[in-house]
ROGUTI-437607 format. One record per residue (C-alpha): residue in three letters; x, y, z. Coordinates in steps of 0.2 Angstrom, whole numbers, plus 5000, padded with zeros to 4 digits. Example, Ala and Ser with C-alpha at 12.3 -4.5 7.8 and 13.67 -1.06 7.14 Angstrom:
BEGIN
ALA506249785039 SER506849955036 
***
This chain:
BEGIN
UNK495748635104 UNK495848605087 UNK494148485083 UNK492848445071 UNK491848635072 UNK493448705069 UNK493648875058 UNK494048745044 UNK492348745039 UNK492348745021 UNK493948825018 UNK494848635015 UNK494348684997 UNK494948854995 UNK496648825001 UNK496748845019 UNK496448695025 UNK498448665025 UNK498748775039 UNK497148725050 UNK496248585048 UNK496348435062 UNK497648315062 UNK496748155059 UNK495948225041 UNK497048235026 UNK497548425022 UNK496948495005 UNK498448564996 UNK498648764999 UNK498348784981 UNK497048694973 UNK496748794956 UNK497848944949 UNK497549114958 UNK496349234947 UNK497649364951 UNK497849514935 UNK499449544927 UNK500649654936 UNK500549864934 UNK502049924927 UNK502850104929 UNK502550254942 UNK501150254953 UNK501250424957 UNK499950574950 UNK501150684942 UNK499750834942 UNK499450794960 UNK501150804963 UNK501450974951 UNK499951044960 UNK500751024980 UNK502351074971 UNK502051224966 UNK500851264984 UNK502451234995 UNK503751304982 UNK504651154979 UNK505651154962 UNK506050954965 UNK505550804978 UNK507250674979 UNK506650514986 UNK507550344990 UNK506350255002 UNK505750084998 UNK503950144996 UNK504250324991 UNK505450244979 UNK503950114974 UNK502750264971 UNK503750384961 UNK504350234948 UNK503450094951 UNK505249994956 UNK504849874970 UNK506649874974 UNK507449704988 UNK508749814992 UNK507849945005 UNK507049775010 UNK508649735018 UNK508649885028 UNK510149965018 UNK510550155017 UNK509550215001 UNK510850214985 UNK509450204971 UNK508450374970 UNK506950474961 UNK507050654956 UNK505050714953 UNK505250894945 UNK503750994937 UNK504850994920 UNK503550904909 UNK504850844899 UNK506050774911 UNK504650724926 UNK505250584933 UNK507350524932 UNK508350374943 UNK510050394950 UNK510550204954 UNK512450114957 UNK512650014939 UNK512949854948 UNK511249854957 UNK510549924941 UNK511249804929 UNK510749644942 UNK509149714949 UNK508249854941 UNK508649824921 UNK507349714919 UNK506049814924 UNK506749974918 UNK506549914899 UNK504749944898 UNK505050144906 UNK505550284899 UNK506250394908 UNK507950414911 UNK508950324922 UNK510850404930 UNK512250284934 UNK513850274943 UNK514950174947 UNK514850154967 UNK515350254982 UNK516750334985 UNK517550534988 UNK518350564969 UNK518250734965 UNK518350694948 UNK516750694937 UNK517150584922 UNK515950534910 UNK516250324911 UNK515850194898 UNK515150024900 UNK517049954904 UNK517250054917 UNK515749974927 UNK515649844938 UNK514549694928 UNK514649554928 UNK516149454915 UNK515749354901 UNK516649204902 UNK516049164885 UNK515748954888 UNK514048974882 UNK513049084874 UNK512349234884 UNK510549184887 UNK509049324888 UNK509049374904 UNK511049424901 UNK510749514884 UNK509349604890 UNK510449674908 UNK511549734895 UNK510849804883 UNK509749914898 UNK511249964905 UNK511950024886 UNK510650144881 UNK510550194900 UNK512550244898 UNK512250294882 UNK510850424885 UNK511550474903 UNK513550454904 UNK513750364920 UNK514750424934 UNK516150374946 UNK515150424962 UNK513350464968 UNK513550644970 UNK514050654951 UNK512750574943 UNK511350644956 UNK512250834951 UNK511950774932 UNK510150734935 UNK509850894945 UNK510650994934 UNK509650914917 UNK508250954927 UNK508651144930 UNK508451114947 UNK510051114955 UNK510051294964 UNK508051274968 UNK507251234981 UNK507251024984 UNK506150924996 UNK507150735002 UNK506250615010 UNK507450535024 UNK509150615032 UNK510350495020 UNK509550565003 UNK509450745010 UNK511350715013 UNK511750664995 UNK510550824990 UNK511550955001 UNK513250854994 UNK512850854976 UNK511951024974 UNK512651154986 UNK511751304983 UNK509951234982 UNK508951244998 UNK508451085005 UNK506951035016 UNK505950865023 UNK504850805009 UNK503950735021 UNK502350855021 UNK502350875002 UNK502350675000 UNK500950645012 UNK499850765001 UNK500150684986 UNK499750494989 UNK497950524995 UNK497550574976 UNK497750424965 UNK498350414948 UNK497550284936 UNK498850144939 UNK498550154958 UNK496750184955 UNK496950004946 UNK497749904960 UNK496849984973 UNK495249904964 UNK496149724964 UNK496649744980 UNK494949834989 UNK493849674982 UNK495149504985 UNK495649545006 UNK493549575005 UNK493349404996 UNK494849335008 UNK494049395024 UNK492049355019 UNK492949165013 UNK493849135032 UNK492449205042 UNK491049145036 UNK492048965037 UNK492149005056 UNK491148885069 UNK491248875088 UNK492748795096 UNK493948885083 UNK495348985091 UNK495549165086 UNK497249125077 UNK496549005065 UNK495549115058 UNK496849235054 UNK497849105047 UNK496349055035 UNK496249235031 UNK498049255027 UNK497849085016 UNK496249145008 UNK496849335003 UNK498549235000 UNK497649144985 UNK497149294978 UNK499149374975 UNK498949464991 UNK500149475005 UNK499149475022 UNK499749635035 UNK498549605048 UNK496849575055 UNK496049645071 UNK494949485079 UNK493449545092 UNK494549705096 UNK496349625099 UNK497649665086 UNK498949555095 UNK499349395083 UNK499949305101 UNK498149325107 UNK497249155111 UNK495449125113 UNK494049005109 UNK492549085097 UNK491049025105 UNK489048995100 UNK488049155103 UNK489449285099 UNK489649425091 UNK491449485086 UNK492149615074 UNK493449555060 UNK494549715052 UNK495649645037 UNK497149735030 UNK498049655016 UNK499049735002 UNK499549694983 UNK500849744975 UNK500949884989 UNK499049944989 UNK498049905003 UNK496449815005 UNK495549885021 UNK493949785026 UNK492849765042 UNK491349665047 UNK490449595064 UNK490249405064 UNK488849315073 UNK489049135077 UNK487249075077 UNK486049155089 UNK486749315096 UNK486149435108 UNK484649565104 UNK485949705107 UNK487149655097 UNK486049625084 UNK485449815083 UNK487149865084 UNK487449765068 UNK485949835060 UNK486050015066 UNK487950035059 UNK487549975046 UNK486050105041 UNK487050235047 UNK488650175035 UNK487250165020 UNK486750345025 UNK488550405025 UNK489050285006 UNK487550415000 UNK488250555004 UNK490250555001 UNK490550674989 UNK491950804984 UNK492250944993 UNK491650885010 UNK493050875024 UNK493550725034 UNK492550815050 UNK491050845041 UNK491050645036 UNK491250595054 UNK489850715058 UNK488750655048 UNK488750505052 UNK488550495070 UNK487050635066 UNK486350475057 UNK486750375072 UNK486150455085 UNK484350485074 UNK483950315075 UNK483950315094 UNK485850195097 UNK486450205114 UNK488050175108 UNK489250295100 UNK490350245081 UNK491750365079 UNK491650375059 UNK493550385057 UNK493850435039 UNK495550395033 UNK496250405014 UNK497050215010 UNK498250154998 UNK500050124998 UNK499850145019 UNK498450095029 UNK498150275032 UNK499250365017 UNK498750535022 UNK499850525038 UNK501750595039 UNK503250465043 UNK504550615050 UNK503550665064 UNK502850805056 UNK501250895064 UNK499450825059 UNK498650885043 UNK497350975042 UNK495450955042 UNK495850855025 UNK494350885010 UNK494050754999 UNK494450764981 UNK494250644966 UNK495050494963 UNK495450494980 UNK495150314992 UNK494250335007 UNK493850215024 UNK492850275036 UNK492950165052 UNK491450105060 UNK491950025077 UNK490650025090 UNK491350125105 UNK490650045119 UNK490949915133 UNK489549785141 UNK488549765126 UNK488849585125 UNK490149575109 UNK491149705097 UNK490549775079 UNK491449845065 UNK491049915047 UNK492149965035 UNK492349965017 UNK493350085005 UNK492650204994 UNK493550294977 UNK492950484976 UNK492050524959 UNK491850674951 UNK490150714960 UNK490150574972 UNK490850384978 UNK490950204973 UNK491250064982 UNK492849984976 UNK492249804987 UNK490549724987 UNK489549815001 UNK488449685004 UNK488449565017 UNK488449675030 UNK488249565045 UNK488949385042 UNK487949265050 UNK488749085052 
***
């Protein structure tokens, strides 16, 4: 299976050839030069005047979140511990109070061993206590009563020990910890003059805590109030989406155009993994001539045509790109697919601007379509991307949004599958868009619309 026209091509170079390439030729090594990857963004990803403005439209006083990637958003914490698929323990409290926006209610231990060295270049507060536990009794504690780590004192305390505890000091020292969690997330409620309001929580465990700590407030599902706020970026989201938009473009354009007949379908979306891989990225996946399955097995052959659609994400922003690949000479049909989406898509880049909604975007598009005379339809699916795939959607079952307008500094995909059956292959364009002040940009090079190899 695996042979000389393999999707190898001229990936050995770029790294992927470790995964793929045939037995009886020596493997490059995975990395052959050091990644051009930028240094890491730190602090909250959140718009803080996106999230004031939905706020104060559903009459929400506070958002309390402890989900690993509302967590992420609100403080820019990548934290391993809701990796592990435990109960939340570290949350964020968003209030409209612009001197207090943002605080973190976190266990000291898990503080002091996972979140102090990222916390020391933020500002704002930070609540701890000491683990769980029913005491009724809300002391203020000091660092002896928390659970650290002793020093033994054979050596020296080296940085990374210094720096845990002098985090943890001026956290304790600002905000007096507390014994339990409904203690010190009281305290940061209260701080926040939020405690009798009205308080969104994002998942059952955190909504708990919420109702335990603050009795009288009235507490709902965040859930619709946090999928209106992702959609509009903030500057630091606005950064990695950039990063992230152009490397899983480079990653995918890299492993397709390296294709050749005889490859199988799951080497290329190992080279493409590889290749975005390179880049800092971490692959998430990639939909190969209409089948999303990673078990699917087939043999890309001369004279076809096949859509690619690539999702990869850094540092939790997601690259989303789509492109048809012609393996030599391909059929006159597929070839005015190929062409025909892709003056349609220019049509449709021209026009984006704010203001317009979702529908009128898909509209417009197969309006453009079906001027040129296709006979085959494109759907035209906008969808806002970022710390989801789609981040517009809702995660608690909540009833679908409406007809969504775009706004500025929002990212926009608009899918371009064809939608049809016996036309000799499959077709897809996509690229992702940042909504300007009076218009769009591409955030990935546009070009290379059809990949011929």
């Amino acid at each position: 299976m695996i042979n000389r026209r393999t999707v190898l091509g001229t990936l050995a170079a770029g790294g992927a050839g470790a995964l793929i390439a045939p037995r009886h030729i020596s493997a490059a090594p995975v990395m052959t030069v050091t990644p051009n990857v930028p240094p890491p963004v730190l602090g909250p990803r959140m718009n803080f005047e996106q999230a004031d403005k939905i706020m104060a439209e559903l009459g929400l006083d506070a958002i309390v979140v402890g989900a690993g990637t509302n967590l992420y958003h609100a403080t820019g914490l990548d934290l391993t511990a809701t990796k592990m698929g435990h109960t939340p323990g570290v949350y964020a409290v968003i209030t409209r109070r612009e001197e207090q926006r943002l605080s973190l209610v976190a266990p000291a231990f898990l503080y002091y061993y996972t979140i102090a060295m990222d916390h020391r270049h933020l500002d704002y507060p930070a609540y701890l206590y000491r683990g769980p536990g029913q005491m009724v009794d809300d002391s203020e504690l000091s660092m002896d009563d928390l659970p650290l780590y002793p020093d033994l004192q054979q050596a020296p305390l080296d940085l990374i020990e210094t720096t845990r505890l002098s985090i943890v000091e001026r956290a304790v020292q600002a905000e007096a910890a507390r014994p339990n969690l409904k203690f010190a997330l009281r305290s940061a409620l209260k701080d926040t003059g939020v405690l009798k309001g009205r308080i969104a929580a994002d998942v059952e465990p955190v909504m708990r805590s919420v109702l335990d700590a603050a009795e009288q407030a009235t507490v709902v599902s965040a859930d619709d109030a946090l999928r209106r706020i992702r959609p509009v970026k903030s500057e630091a989201e606005i950064t990695l989406m950039r990063y992230a938009a152009q490397a899983n473009a480079d990653g995918a354009l890299e492993a397709a155009r390296a294709v050749r007949a005889g490859a199988d379908v799951r080497e290329l979306r190992a080279a493409y993994f590889t290749a975005v891989a390179a880049r800092g990225m971490r692959g998430v996946f990639m939909v190969i001539d209409r089948v999303s399955s990673p078990t699917y097995e087939a043999i890309l052959r001369e004279g076809q045509c096949f859509s690619i659609d690539c999702v990869s994400e850094y540092m939790g922003y997601h690259g989303d790109y789509a492109r048809a690949v012609h393996i030599g000479e391909t059929s006159k049909a597929m070839r005015q697919v190929s062409d025909l989406t892709g003056k349609s898509w220019d049509h449709v880049r021209e026009q984006i601007k704010p203001g317009l909604k979702f529908s009128e975007v898909k509209k417009m598009g197969q309006n453009a379509l079906r001027k040129m005379g296709a006979d085959f339809s494109i759907s035209f699916t906008p969808h806002s991307v970022g710390l989801y795939h789609a981040d517009h959607v809702g995660n608690a079952g909540s009833p679908p949004r409406e007809d969504i307008v775009l706004e500025k500094n929002m990212v926009l995909s608009v899918d371009c599958p064809m939608g049809a059956t016996g036309m000799g292959g499959s077709s897809h364009l996509e690229d992702l868009m940042l909504i300007t002040e009076d218009g769009a940009e591409p955030i990935n090079d546009t070009g290379s619309q059809i990949l011929m190899v």
